[in-house]
FIKEMAR-591074 format. One record per residue (C-alpha): x, y, z; residue number from 0. Coordinates in nm, 3 decimals. Last residue first. Layout:
N
- X_Y_Z_NUM .
...
***
This chain:
375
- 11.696_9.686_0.919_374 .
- 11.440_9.968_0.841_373 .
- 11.106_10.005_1.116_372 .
- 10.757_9.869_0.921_371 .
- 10.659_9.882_0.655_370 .
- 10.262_9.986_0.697_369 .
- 10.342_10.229_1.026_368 .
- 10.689_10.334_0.838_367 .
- 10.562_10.464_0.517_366 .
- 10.295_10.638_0.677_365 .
- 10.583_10.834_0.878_364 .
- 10.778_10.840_0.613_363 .
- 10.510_11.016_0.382_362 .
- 10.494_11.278_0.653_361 .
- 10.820_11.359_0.676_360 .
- 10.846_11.396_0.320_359 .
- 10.538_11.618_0.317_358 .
- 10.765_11.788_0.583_357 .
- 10.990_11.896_0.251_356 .
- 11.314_11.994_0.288_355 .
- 11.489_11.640_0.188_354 .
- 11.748_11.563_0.318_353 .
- 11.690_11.787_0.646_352 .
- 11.385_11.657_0.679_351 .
- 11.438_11.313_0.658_350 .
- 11.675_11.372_0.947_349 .
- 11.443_11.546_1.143_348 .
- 11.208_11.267_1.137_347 .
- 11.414_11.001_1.219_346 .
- 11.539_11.142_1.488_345 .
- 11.187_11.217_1.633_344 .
- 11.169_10.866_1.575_343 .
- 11.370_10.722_1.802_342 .
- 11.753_10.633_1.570_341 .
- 11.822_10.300_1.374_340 .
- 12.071_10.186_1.621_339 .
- 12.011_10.338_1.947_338 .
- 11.582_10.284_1.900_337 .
- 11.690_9.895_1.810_336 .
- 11.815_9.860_2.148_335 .
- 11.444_9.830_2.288_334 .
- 11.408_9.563_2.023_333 .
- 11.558_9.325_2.283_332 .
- 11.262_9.387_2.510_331 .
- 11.049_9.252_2.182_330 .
- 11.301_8.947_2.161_329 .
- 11.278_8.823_2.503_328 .
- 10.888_8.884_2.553_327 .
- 10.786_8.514_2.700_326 .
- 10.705_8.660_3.021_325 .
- 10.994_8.413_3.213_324 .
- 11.261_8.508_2.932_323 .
- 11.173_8.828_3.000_322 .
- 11.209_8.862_3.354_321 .
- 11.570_8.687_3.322_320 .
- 11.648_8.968_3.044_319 .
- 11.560_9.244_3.286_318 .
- 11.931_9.329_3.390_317 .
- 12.012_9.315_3.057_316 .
- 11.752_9.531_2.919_315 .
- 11.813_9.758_3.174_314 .
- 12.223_9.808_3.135_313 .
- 12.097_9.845_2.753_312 .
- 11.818_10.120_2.877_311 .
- 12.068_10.337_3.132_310 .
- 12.382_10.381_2.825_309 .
- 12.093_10.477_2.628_308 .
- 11.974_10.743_2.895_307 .
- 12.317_10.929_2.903_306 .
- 12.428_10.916_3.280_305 .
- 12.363_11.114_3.565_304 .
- 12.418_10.985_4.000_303 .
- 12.151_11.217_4.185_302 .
- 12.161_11.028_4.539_301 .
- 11.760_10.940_4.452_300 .
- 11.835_10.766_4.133_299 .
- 11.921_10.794_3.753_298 .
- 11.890_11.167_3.683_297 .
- 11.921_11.155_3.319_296 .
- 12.149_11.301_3.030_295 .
- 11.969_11.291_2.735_294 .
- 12.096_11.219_2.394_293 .
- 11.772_10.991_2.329_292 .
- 11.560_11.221_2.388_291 .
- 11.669_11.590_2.426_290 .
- 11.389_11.847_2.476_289 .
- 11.136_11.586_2.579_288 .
- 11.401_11.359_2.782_287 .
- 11.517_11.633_2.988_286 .
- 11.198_11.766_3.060_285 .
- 11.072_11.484_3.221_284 .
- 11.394_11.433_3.381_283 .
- 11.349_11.754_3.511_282 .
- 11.017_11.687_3.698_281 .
- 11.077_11.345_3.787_280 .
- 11.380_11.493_3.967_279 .
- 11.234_11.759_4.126_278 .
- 10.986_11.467_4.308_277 .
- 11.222_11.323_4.476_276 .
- 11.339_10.951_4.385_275 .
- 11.176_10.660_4.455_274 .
- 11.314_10.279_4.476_273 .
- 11.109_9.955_4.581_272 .
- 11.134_9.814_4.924_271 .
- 11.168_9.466_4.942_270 .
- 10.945_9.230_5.116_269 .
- 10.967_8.922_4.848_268 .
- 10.640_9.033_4.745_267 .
- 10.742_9.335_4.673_266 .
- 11.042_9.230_4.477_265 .
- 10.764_9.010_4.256_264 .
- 10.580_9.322_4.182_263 .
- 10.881_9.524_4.112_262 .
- 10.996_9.317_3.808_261 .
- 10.659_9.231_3.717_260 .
- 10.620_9.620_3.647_259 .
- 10.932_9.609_3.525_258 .
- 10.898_9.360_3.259_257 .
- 10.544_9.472_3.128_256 .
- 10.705_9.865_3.092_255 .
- 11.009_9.704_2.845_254 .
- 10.776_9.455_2.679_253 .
- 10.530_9.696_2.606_252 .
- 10.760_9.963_2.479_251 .
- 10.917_9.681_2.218_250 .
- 10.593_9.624_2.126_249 .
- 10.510_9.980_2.013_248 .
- 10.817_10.005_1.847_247 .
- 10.754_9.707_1.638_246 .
- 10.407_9.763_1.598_245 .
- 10.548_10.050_1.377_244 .
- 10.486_10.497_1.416_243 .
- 10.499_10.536_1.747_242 .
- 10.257_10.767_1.961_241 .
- 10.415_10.966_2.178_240 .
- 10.488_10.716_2.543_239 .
- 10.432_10.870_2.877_238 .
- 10.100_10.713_2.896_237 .
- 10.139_10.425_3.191_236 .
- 9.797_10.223_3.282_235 .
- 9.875_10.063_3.593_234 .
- 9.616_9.794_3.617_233 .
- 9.278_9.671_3.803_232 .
- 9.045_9.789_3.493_231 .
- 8.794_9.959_3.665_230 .
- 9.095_10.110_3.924_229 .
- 9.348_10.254_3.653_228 .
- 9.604_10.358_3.884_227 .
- 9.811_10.647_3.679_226 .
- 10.129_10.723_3.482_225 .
- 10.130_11.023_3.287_224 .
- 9.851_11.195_3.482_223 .
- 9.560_11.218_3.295_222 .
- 9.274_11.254_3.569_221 .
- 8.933_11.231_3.375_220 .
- 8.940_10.908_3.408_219 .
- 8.787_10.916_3.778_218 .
- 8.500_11.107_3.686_217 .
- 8.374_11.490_3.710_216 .
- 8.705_11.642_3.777_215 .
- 8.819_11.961_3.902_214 .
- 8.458_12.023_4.042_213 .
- 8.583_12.089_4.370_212 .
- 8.455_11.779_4.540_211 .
- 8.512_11.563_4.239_210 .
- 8.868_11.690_4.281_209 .
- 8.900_11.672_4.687_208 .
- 8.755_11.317_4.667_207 .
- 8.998_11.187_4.436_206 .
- 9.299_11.292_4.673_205 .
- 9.145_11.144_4.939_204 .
- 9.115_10.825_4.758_203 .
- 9.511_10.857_4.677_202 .
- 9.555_10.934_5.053_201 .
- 9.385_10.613_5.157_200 .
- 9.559_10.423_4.909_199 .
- 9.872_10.480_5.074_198 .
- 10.194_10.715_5.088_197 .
- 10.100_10.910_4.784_196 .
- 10.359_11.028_4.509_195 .
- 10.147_11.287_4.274_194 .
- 10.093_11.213_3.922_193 .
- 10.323_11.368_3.630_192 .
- 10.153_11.533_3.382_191 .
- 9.761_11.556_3.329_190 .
- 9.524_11.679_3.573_189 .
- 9.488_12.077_3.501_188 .
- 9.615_12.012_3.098_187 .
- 9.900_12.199_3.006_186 .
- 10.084_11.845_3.057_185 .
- 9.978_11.751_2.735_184 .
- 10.196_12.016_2.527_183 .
- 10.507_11.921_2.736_182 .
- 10.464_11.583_2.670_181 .
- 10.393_11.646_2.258_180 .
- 10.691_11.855_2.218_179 .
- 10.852_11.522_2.212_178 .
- 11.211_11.517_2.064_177 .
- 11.284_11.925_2.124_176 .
- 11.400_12.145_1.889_175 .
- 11.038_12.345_1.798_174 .
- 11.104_12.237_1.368_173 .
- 10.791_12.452_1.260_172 .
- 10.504_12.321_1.046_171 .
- 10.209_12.325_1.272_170 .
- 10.447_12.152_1.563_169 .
- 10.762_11.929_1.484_168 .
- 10.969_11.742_1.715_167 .
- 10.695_11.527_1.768_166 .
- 10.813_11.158_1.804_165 .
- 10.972_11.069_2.142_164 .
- 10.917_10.693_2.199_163 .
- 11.242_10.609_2.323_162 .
- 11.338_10.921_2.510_161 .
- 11.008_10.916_2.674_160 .
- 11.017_10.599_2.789_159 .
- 11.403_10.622_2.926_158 .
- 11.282_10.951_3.093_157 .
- 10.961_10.799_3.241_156 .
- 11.173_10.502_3.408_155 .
- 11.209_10.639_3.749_154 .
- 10.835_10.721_3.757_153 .
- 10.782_10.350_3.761_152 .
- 10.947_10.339_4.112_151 .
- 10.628_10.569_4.252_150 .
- 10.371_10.375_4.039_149 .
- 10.504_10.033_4.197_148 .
- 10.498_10.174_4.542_147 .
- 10.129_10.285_4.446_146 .
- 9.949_10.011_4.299_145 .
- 10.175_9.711_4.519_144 .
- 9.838_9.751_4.751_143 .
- 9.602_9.674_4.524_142 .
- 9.703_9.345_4.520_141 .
- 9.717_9.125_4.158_140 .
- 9.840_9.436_3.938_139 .
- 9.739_9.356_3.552_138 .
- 9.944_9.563_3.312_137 .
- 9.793_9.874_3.145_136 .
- 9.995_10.030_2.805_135 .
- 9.847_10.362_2.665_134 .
- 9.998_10.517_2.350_133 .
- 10.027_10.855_2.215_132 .
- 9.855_11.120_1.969_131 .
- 9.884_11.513_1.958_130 .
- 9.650_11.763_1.804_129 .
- 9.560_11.881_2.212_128 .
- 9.562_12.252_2.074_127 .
- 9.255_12.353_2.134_126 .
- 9.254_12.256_2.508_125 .
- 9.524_12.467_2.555_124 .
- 9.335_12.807_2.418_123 .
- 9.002_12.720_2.601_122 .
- 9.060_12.447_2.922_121 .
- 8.722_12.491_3.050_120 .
- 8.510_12.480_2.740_119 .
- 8.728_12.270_2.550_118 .
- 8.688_11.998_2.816_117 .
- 8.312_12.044_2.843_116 .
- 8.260_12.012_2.472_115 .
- 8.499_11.661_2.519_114 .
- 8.271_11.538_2.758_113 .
- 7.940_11.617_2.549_112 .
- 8.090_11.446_2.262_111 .
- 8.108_11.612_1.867_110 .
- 8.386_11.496_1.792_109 .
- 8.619_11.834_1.767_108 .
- 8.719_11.924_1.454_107 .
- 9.106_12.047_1.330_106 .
- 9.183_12.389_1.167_105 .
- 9.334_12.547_1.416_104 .
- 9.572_12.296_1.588_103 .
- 9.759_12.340_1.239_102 .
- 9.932_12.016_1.024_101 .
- 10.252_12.031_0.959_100 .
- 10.491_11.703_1.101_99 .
- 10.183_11.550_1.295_98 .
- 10.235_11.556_1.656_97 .
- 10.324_11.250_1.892_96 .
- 10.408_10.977_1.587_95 .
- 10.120_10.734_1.477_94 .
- 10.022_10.724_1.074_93 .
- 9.711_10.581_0.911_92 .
- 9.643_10.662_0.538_91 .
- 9.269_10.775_0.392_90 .
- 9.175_10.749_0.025_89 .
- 8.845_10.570_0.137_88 .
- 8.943_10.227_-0.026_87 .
- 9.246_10.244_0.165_86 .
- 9.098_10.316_0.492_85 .
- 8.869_10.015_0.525_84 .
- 9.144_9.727_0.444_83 .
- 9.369_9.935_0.675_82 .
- 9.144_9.852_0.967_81 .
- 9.150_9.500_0.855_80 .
- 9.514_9.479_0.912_79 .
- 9.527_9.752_1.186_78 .
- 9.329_9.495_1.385_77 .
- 9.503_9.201_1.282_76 .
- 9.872_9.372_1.403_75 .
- 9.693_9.468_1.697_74 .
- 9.571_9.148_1.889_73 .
- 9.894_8.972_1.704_72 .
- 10.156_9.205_1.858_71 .
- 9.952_9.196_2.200_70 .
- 9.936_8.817_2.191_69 .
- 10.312_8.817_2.133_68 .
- 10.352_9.084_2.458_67 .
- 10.232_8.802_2.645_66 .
- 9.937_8.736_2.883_65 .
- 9.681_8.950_2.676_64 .
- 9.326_9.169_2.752_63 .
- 9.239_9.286_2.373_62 .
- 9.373_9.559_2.205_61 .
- 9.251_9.902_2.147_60 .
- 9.304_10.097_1.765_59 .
- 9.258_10.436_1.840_58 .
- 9.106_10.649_1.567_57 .
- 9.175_11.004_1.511_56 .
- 9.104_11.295_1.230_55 .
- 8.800_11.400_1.428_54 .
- 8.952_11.509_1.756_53 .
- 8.841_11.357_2.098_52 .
- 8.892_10.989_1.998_51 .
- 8.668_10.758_1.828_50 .
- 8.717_10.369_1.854_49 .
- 8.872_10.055_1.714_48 .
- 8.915_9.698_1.883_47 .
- 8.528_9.736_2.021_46 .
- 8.381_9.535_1.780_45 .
- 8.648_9.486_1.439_44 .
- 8.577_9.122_1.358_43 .
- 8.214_9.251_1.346_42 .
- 8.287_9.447_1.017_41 .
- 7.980_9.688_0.988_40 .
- 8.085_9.908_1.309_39 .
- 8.434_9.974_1.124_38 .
- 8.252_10.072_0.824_37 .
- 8.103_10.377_1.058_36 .
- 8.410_10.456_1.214_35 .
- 8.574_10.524_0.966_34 .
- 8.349_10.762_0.842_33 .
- 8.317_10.919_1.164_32 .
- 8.687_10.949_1.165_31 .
- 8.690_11.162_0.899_30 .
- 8.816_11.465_1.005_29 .
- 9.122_11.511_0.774_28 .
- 9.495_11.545_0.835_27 .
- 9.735_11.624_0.548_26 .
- 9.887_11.386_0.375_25 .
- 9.809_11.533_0.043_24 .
- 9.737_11.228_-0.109_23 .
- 9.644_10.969_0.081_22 .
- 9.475_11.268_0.325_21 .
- 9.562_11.191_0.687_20 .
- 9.437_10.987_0.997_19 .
- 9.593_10.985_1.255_18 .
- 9.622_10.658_1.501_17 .
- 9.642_10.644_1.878_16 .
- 9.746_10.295_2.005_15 .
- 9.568_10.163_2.309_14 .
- 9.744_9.844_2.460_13 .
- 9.638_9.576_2.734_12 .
- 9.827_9.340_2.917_11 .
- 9.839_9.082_3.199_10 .
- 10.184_9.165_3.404_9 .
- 9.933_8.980_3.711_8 .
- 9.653_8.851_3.670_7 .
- 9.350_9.168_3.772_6 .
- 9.194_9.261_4.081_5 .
- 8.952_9.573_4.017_4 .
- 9.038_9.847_4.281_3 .
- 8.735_9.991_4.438_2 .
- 8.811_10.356_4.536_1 .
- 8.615_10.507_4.821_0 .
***
């Protein structure tokens, strides 16, 4: 059995996957430990940053939050006095889904029994997990809304991924798609896109058969894009790369916080929330990682395609009402700042082709997380 933690509703929490390079070379380096270490001197920083699998990464974790405003602040202090402790060790902090050069090859593994075990069984594709994202949960009050609102969610993956793609470039080489990060992380046995289940029941079963057959160990260990996240009593979606400004990151959070109390409150007024076949999920997936924010999408379950911007303004609008009630107006606005100044992945490529130099890419990329998006 699965015990589903009630949570208040649309409540929020953020994890935000940070690299950590060289201030000079801007190359990765493995020293999280490091980092880690001041980190547990400075009690204003207790549990907001923590280690990840590879030694070159620290995820910066917010608090539990009501608005999207208390997530800005939660993180924007964090990465404040987190940046206080890098600096003076000649480190920089960048997010995007891949780093612009550096190799899978040459980067550590912390040194955790779980992540040992997760080498050891995955091998070649396990290796090359150098790739960073972010995790938004929102509060679900009934355990029962967990899976129709999952199922609908899936609709929205493309316009997610289109937004937040960020790795079009992997150990140096330009691979022509916006994320190459979500089809690296779906190598994984549990990870990509999770399974549509007709009730909890079949979800538990579901759980059973892989700690039955050894496929997983514990519960977090499956990394579906979008999954229940029963401790905490939220969705937890992970489509997103990682993004390079709080901005970004914000914007995300408003966007998945207003549908998911979008569909909550048409559940409880009896509707029936929207799904599409599975096929679809799949090639919008792909859609959106090899073409972002020029993607054509599957928008619904009679196969109707449009461009994926065109989808996100008609969204925005149709969500403003839910925003204006969650006090995140202006950060679902921002969503229509990725059309206008360009996802990042775009951004990225273009600084490369003016310039040459993925160093430059790089140094944008830092640039950007302490700057901030241009106006």
């Amino acid at each position: 059995m699965v015990d589903f933690a009630r949570s208040d509703r649309s409540t929020l929490g953020v994890e935000w996957e940070l690299a950590l390079v060289d201030s000079e070379t801007l190359d990765l380096v493995p020293r999280a430990s490091e980092v880690l270490d001041a980190v547990a001197a400075d009690p204003g920083l207790e549990n907001r940053v923590v280690g990840e699998m590879l030694t070159n990464t620290v995820e910066v974790v917010s608090g539990v939050h009501r608005t999207v405003g208390g997530i800005r602040g939660d993180l924007g202090s964090a990465v404040d006095d987190l940046r206080a402790i890098t600096d003076d060790l000649g480190i920089s902090l960048l997010s995007a889904g891949t780093h612009p050069f550096s190799r899978w090859a040459d980067q550590q593994v912390t040194d955790k029994e779980r992540y040992a075990e997760l080498i050891n069984r995955t091998q070649w594709w396990g290796r090359h997990m150098l790739i960073f994202g972010v995790h938004t949960h929102v509060g679900i009050d009934d355990r029962d809304k967990v899976l129709p609102i999952m199922g609908a969610l899936l609709g929205y993956v493309p316009h997610l991924q289109a937004v937040s793609a960020s790795s079009p470039f992997w150990a140096g080489e330009n691979t022509a798609y916006a994320s190459n990060r979500a089809m690296l992380f779906q190598q994984l046995p549990t990870a990509g896109l999770p399974y549509q289940f007709d009730s909890w029941t079949d979800y538990e079963r579901y759980v059973a058969d892989m700690l039955t057959t050894g496929v997983i160990d514990h519960l977090n260990e499956i990394r579906w894009d979008i999954r229940p996240s029963p401790g905490w009593g939220t969705i937890e979606v992970r489509v997103c790369d990682g993004m390079p400004t709080l901005d970004e990151v914000c914007a995300v959070t408003a966007f998945v916080q207003c549908l998911v109390d979008d569909f909550s409150d048409r559940l409880d007024r009896g509707e029936t929330l929207p799904t599409m076949p599975d096929w679809f999920h799949v090639e919008n997936k792909w859609r959106a990682a090899r073409y972002g924010m020029e993607a054509i999408i599957i928008e619904n379950a009679e196969a109707r395609e449009r461009v994926v911007t065109t989808v996100i303004a008609e969204e925005v609008e149709r969500l403003a009402p839910v925003a204006e009630r969650l006090e995140c107006a202006s950060e679902l606005q921002d969503m229509l700042r990725f059309a206008e100044v360009g996802a990042s992945y775009q951004r990225q490529v273009a600084e490369h082709e003016r310039t040459g130099d993925l160093r430059a890419v790089a140094r944008q990329l830092c640039e950007e997380f302490t700057g901030g998006l241009p106006r």
